[in-house]
N, C-alpha and C positions, 0 to 999 in steps of 0.2 A: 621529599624532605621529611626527616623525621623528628619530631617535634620532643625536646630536652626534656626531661622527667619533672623538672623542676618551674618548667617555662608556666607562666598566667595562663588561667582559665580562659580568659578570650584566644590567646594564640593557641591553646589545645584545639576550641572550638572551630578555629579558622585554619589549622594542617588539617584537622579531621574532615572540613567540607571540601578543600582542595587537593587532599587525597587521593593519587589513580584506582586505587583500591577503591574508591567509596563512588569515584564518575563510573569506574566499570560495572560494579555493583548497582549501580543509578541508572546505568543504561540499560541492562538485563531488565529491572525491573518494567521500565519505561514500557520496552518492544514488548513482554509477556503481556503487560496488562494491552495492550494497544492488538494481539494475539489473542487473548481469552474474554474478549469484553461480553462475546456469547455466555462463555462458562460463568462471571462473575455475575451478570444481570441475574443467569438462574440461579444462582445460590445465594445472593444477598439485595437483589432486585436493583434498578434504576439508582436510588439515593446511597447504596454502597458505591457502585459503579463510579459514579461524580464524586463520593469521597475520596474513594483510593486517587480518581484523577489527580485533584484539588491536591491528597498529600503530597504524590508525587513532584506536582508542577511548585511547589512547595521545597520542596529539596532541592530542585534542580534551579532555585532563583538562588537560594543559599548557596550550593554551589557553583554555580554561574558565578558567582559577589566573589566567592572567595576565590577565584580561577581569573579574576577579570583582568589580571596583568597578563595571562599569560594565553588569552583567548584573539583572533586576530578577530576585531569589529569591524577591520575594511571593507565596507560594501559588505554589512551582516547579513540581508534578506535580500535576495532575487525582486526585483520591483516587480515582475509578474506575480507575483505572489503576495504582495503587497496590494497589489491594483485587485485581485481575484477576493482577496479576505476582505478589503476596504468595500467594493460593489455589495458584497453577500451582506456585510454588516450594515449597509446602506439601505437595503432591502426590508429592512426592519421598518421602516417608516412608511411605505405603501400596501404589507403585508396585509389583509383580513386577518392573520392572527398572531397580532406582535409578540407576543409572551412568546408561544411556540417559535417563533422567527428567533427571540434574543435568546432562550434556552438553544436552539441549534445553533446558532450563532459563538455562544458560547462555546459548545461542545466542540465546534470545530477547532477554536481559538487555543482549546486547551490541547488536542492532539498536537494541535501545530507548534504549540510551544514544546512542547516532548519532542518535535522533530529534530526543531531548531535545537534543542541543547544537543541530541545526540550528533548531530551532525558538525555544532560548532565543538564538541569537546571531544570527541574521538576521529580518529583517524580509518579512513575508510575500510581496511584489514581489521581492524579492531569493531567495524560496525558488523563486516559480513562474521565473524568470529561468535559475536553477540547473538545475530538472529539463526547462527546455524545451532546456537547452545539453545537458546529457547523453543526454535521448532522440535530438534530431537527429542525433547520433553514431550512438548504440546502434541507430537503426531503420537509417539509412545503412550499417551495418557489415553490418544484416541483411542487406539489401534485393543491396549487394555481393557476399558470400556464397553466394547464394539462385542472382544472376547466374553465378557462378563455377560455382558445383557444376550448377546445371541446361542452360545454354546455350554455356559456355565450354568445359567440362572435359567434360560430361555423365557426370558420376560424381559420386556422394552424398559428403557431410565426414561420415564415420561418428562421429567422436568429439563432434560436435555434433548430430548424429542429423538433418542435412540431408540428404533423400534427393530433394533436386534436380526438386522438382516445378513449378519456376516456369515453366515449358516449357508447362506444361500448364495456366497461369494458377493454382496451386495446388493443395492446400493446403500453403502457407508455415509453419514456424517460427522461421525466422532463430537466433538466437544464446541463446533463450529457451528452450529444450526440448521446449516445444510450440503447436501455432497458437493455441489460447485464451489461451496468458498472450500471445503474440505480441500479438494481438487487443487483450487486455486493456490493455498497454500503447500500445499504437498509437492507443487510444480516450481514456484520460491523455494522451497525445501530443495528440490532437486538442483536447481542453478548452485544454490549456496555452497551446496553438500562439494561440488563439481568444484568451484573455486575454491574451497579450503582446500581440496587435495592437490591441486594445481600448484596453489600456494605453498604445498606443507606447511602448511598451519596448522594440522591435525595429524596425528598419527593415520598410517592406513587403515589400519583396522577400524577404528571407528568411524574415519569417513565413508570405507564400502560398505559399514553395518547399516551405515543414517541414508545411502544411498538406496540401501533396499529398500529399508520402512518408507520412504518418501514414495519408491516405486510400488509400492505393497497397497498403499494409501491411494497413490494415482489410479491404479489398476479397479480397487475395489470400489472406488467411485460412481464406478459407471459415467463420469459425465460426458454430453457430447460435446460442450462448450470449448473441453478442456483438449480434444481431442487438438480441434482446429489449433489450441494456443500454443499447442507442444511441439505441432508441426512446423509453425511461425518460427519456433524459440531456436526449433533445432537447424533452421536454414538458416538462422538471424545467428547462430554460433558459427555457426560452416564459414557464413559471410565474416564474420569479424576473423575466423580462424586466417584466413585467404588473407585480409586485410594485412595484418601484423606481421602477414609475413612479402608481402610484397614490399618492394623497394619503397620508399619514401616517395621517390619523385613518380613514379607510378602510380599513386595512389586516388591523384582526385580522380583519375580517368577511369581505376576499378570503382569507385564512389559515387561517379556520375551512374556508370551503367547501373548499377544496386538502383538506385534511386528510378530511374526509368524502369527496370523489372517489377520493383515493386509498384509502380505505380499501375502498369499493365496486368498487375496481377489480380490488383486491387478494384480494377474494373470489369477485368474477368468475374473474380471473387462474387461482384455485385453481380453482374450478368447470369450467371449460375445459382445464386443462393438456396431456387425452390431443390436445384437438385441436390446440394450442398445438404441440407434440412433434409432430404429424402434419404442421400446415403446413409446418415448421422441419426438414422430413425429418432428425431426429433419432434414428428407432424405437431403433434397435441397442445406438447409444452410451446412450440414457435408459435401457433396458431393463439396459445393466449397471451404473448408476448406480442404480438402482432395488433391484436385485439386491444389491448393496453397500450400502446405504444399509436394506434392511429387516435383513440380519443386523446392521451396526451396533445399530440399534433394540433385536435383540431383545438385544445381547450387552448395553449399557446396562443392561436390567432384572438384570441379576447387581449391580451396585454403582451402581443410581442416584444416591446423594446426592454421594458421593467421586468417581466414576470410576476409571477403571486407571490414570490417572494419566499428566500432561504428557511428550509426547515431541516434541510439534512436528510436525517430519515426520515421517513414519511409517518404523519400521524393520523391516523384515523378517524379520529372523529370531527374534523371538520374538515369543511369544503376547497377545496377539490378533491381531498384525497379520498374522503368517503365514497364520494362519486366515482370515481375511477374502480374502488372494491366493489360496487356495485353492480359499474359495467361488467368486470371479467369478473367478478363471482368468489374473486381469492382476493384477498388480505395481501398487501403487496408492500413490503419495507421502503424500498427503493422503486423507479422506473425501470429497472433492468434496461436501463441504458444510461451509461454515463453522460454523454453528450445530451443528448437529449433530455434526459432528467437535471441538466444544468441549465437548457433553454428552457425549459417547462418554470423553474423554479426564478431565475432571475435574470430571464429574456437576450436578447440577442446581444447587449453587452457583455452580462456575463458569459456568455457561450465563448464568444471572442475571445474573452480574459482568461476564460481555462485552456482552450487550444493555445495561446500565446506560453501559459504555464508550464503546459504539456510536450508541446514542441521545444521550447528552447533546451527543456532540460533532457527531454530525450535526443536532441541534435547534438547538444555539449556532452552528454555522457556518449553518445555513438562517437564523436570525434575522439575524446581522452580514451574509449577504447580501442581506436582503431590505432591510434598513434603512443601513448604510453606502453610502456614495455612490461611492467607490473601485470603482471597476469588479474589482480585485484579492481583494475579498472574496466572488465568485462563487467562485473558484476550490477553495477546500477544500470549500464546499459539493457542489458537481458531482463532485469528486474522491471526496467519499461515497458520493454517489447512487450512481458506480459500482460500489466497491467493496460496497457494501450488495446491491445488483441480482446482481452476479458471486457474491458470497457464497451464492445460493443453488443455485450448480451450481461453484464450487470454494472451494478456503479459502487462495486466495492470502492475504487479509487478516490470515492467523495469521502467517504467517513472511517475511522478507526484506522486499523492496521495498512487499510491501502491509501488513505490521506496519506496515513504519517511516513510510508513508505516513497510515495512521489514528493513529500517534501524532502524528506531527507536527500534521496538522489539530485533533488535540483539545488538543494544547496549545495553539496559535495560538487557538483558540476560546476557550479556559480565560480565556486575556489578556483578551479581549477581555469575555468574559461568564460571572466566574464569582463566586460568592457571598461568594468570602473577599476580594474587591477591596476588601468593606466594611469589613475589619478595619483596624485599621491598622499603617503602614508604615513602616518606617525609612528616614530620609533618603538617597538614590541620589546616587552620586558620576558622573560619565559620565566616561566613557575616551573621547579623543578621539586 
């Protein structure tokens, strides 16, 4: 709707916040910054970081108000996601270190709300469109960078912790912190990059261009994490490929057996893992992952039910977390495990509250992908698989871009397949 030359300054203000131009523009910035939270801490520290949030989530409530005819609020929030936010912020009140507890608390509160808008104001093609414009940047900036410091300058960007190894074909981090989340996103990249072309939503030429860099990006990574998650992604595409095309009525019976495979696979997976870790020349890094991860364990049995309570990412100078840098020797962000660093942090109901979050939305995007015809509904699906697979050697999926990434998906999935559809609904005005 375009707003009359002559119309009142409030109605300028309220086309201009309801705008498709200004939610597209709103979302871009959303995923970037929920994408560069590394690059932004180093260049303007912690108190920029929470500002840009703040403005963001700022624009997106003004826009939400001025969109709010034409937004559907039935069944707005997945209740698992509701019960998972409510626990963590519940957590605050048994915490040793409240402050720390409500500052993470917040931090989550505020990606989640970046998720929610993107998710209730754009349309699923419009969201993978979004993150495949912002990674082409984000890996290209890397990829820039990696050039600059390793071959051009030959001296490391210390405040982005590039220590200029692309000389030597790697290991890369680019603009990300470290090669695994590198990895991690450059493999998001790749799904993406694979559904816009799918889609034609991009011309070919720059979808096989974003296709290399993404693979350019994987390659130079080195990681072994990522190995495992690619092999996951590219069976879990084969399966849905098979899926979509078998008959309808044939379908729960291909669905059963996936489900039994993977299940056998999974116990293999476990039965196997010392040699899994051997292949993957791993030793070193699993051994202090392992090291980390049994104190974790044992420190849980002090407050199984509650936990010590939500902090996000881990802070260092108080307990437990100093403790735990102490035992393995290295400074550790995260648990380098999602599950486990959600029981470590707010005990065995939270545990339950994020697998309940994790599952439904990855079950609901695996069904809309196996049965919608849109080739666009593979994509939250696949986008799980990875973060599901990664989740079990880091817990990107807690904080920033991979929160906001499994919220998004599990709202997008809610729409599509959630049980309160059945209720009924008050009549929707559309903003056009």
């Amino acid at each position: 709707m375009n707003a009359r030359p002559n119309a009142p300054l409030p109605d300028l203000v309220r086309h201009f916040f309801e705008s498709p131009r200004f939610a597209s523009a709103l979302t871009l910035v959303a995923i970037a910054t929920a994408f560069s939270t590394n690059l932004i801490r180093s260049l303007i520290g912690w108190p920029g970081l929470i500002g840009v949030i703040a403005g963001i989530a700022v624009l997106c409530t003004l826009s939400m108000y001025a969109r709010r005819a034409g937004i559907e609020w039935h069944g707005l929030l997945p209740i698992s996601i509701i019960v998972f936010i409510g626990w963590s912020a519940i957590s605050v009140f048994w915490s040793g270190y409240n402050w720390i507890s409500v500052g993470g608390v917040a931090y989550q509160l505020g990606f989640a709300f970046l998720a929610l808008y993107v998710g209730l104001v754009r349309d699923t093609i419009q969201i993978v469109r979004a993150v495949g414009d912002v990674l082409r940047v984000l890996l290209g900036v890397s990829i820039v960078l990696e050039v600059l410091s390793g071959l051009l300058l030959d001296l490391p960007i210390e405040f982005l912790g590039i220590e200029g190894n692309i000389a030597s074909l790697g290991p890369i981090q680019g603009i990300f912190g470290s090669r695994n989340t590198l990895a991690l996103v450059a493999l998001i990249a790749a799904i993406t990059f694979i559904v816009e072309l799918r889609a034609r939503s991009v011309v070919r030429g720059l979808g096989v261009g974003s296709l290399w860099l993404a693979a350019i990006c994987l390659v130079l990574t080195r990681s072994p994490v990522i190995i495992v998650a690619s092999l996951v992604v590219a069976i879990a595409a084969l399966a849905l490929y098979t899926l979509r095309r078998t008959p309808v009525e044939g379908r729960w019976m291909l669905q059963i057996g996936l489900l039994g495979a993977t299940i056998v696979a999974g116990i293999g997976g476990w039965i196997a893992r010392a040699r899994i870790v051997e292949y993957l020349n791993a030793g070193s890094e699993f051994e202090v992952r392992v090291t980390l991860w049994r104190e974790m364990w044992r420190l849980v049995g002090l407050h199984p039910l509650e936990g010590w309570g939500w902090a996000g990412l881990w802070p260092q100078t108080v307990t437990p977390y100093g403790w735990l840098e102490f035992v393995t020797r290295r400074p550790h962000d995260t648990g380098l495990n999602a599950f486990l660093d959600v029981y470590f942090q707010i005990g065995l109901i939270g545990f339950i509250a994020f697998v309940v979050l994790f599952g439904l939305a990855f079950v609901r995007s695996w069904l809309l992908a196996s049965n919608k015809r849109p080739v666009v509904f593979v994509w939250p699906a696949l986008v799980l698989v990875v973060l599901l697979v990664v989740s079990a050697a880091e817990s990107t999926v807690l904080a920033e871009f991979g929160w906001m990434l499994l919220l998004v998906c599990s709202v997008k999935a809610a729409q599509g397949m959630s049980w309160r559809s059945a209720l009924p609904r008050s009549p929707r005005v559309d903003v056009t």
